[in-house]
C-alpha positions in Angstrom: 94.8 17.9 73.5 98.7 18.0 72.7 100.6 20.9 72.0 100.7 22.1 68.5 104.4 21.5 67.4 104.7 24.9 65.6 104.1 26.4 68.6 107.4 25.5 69.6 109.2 27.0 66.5 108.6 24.2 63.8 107.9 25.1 59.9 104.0 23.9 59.6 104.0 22.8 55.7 101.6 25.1 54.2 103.6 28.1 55.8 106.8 26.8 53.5 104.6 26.3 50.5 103.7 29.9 51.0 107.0 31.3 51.3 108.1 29.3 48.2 105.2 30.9 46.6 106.5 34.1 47.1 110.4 33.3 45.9 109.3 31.1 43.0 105.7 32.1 41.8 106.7 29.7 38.8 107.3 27.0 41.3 105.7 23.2 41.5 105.9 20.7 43.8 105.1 17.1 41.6 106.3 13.2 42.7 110.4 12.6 41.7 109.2 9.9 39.4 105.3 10.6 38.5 105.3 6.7 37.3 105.6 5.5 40.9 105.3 8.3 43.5 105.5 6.1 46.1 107.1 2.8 47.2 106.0 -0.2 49.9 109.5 -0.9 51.7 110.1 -3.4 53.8 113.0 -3.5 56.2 113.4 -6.6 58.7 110.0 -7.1 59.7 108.2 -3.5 59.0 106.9 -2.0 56.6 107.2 1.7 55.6 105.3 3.6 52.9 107.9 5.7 51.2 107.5 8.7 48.9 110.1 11.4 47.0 108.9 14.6 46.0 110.4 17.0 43.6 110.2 21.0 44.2 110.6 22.8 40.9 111.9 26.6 40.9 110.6 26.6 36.9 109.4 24.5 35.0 112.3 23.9 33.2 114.6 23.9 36.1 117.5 21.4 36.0 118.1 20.6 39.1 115.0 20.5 41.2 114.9 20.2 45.1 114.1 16.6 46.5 113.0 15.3 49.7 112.3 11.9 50.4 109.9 11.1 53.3 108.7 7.6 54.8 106.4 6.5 57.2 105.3 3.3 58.9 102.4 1.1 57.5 100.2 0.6 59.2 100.2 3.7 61.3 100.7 3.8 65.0 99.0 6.6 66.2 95.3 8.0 65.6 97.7 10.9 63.5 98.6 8.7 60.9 96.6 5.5 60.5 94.9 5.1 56.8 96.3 8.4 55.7 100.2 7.3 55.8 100.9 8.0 52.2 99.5 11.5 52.6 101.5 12.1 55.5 104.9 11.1 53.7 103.9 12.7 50.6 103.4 16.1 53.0 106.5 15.8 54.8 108.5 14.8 51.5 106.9 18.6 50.0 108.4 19.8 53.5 112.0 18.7 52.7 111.9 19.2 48.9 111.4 22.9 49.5 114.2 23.4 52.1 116.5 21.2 49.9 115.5 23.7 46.4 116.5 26.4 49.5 112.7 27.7 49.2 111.8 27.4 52.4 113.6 28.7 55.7 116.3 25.9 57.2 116.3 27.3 60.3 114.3 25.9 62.2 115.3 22.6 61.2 114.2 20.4 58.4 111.5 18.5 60.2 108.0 19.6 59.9 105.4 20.0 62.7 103.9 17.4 61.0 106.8 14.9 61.3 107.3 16.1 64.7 103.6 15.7 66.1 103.6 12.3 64.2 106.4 10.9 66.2 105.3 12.3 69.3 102.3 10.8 69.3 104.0 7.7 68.4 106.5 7.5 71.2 103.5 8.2 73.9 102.4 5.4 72.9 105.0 3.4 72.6 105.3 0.3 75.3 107.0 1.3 78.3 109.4 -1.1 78.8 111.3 -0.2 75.7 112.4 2.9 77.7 115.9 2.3 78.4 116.2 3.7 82.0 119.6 4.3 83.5 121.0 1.6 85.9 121.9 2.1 89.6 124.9 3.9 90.0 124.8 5.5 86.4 125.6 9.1 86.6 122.9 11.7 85.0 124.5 13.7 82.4 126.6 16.9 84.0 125.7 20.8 83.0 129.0 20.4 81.3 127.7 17.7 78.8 124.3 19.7 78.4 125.8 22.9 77.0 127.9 21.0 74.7 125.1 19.2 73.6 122.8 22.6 73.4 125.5 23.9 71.4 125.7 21.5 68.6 121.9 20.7 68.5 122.1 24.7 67.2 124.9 24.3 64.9 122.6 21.5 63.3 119.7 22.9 63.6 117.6 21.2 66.1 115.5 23.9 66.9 113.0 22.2 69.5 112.8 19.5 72.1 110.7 17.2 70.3 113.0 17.8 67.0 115.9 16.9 70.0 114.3 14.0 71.5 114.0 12.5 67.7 117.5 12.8 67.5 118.8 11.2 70.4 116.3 8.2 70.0 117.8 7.8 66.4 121.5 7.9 66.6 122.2 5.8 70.1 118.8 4.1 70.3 117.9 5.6 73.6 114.3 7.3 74.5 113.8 9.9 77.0 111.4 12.5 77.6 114.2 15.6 78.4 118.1 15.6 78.0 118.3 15.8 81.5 117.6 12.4 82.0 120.5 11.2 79.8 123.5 9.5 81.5 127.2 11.0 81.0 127.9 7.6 78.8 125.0 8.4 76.7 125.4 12.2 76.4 128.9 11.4 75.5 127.9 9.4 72.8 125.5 11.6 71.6 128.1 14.1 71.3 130.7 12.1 69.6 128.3 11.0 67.2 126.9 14.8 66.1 130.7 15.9 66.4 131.6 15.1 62.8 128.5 16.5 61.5 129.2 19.9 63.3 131.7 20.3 60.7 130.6 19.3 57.7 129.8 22.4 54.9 126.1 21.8 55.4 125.8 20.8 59.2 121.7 21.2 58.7 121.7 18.1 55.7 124.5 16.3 57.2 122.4 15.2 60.6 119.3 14.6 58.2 121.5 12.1 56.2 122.4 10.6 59.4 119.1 10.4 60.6 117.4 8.5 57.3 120.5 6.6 57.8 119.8 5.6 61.0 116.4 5.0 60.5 117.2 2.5 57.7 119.7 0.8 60.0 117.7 0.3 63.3 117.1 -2.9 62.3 121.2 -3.5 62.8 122.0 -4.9 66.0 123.9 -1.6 67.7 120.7 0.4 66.6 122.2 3.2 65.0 124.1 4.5 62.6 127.7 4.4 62.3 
């Protein structure tokens, strides 16, 4: 059995619909638009099942939290097949109460549940897609680690798995520790999580840059500018 991602310091959503309980006992989590609380996407040749939630502090509140959530259709794992729209919908809650600041941030905006999910999905992903470095590559130095440590904290990245999600988004590379990047790609990494160290909200800047990325792997550098 894998290990439960909370036990490695991720929100589980029903512990942040508890703590938003508490804060906002008014509160209510509905679909951004109850017409159409989901979308089909399709971008290149997949398909994602996409879905915004809306978290609202009172019922009359004017400016709600929203989190927007998608996952693949069909699913890949055992997780996620023929329940994909319940997934997104959970994981969209999960965001929607960090972004109405309901929730606690700091162990990163993913979920457990987001983080189990893609897991799951990269165990079994087809092992030739791991991008293993060539002879004479260096592995990436202590030097390049600590820096890396260091803004994975300023952005939140509170686990490895939440880490490893990261990597694999913005420079398209898939590897089971940060030990077993290269200097080139660890320097990349780092360039590419530099500006988002700085912005006001560090924490939402990377998750822009992730759905970002997401929505541009189809693009031929696989990743986000």
């Amino acid at each position: 059995m894998g290990r439960n991602p909370a036990d490695d310091g991720y929100n589980e959503v029903a512990a942040r619909i508890v703590e938003a309980r508490k804060k906002y006992p008014d509160g209510i989590l509905q679909p951004l638009n109850p017409d159409e609380p989901y979308k089909v996407e399709t971008i290149g040749d997949k398909t994602f099942i996409v879905y915004a939630a809306a978290f609202y502090r009172t019922p009359d509140d004017p400016r709600p939290g929203i989190g927007v959530a998608w996952e693949p259709f069909p699913g890949a794992t055992n997780f996620t097949r023929n329940s994909e729209l319940m997934n997104a919908e959970t994981s969209a809650w999960g965001r929607a109460l960090v972004a109405a600041f309901a929730a606690d941030a700091k162990k990163g905006i993913a979920t457990s549940l987001e983080v189990r999910n893609r897991n799951a999905e990269r165990q079994q992903a087809d092992p030739s897609e791991q991008r293993w470095p060539e002879p004479g590559e260096q592995l990436v130095t202590k030097a390049l680690l600590t820096r890396l440590a260091a803004q994975f904290a300023t952005l939140g990245v509170a686990g490895r798995d939440e880490g490893l999600m990261t990597i694999a988004a913005l420079i398209g590379v898939r590897v089971s520790s940060t030990k077993e990047l290269t200097n080139a790609q660890a320097s990349q990494l780092i360039e590419a999580l530099a500006p988002l160290t700085q912005a006001t909200d560090p924490v939402a800047a990377l998750d822009g840059a992730l759905r970002q990325a997401m929505a541009g792997e189809e693009d031929s550098d696989g990743h986000a500018a």
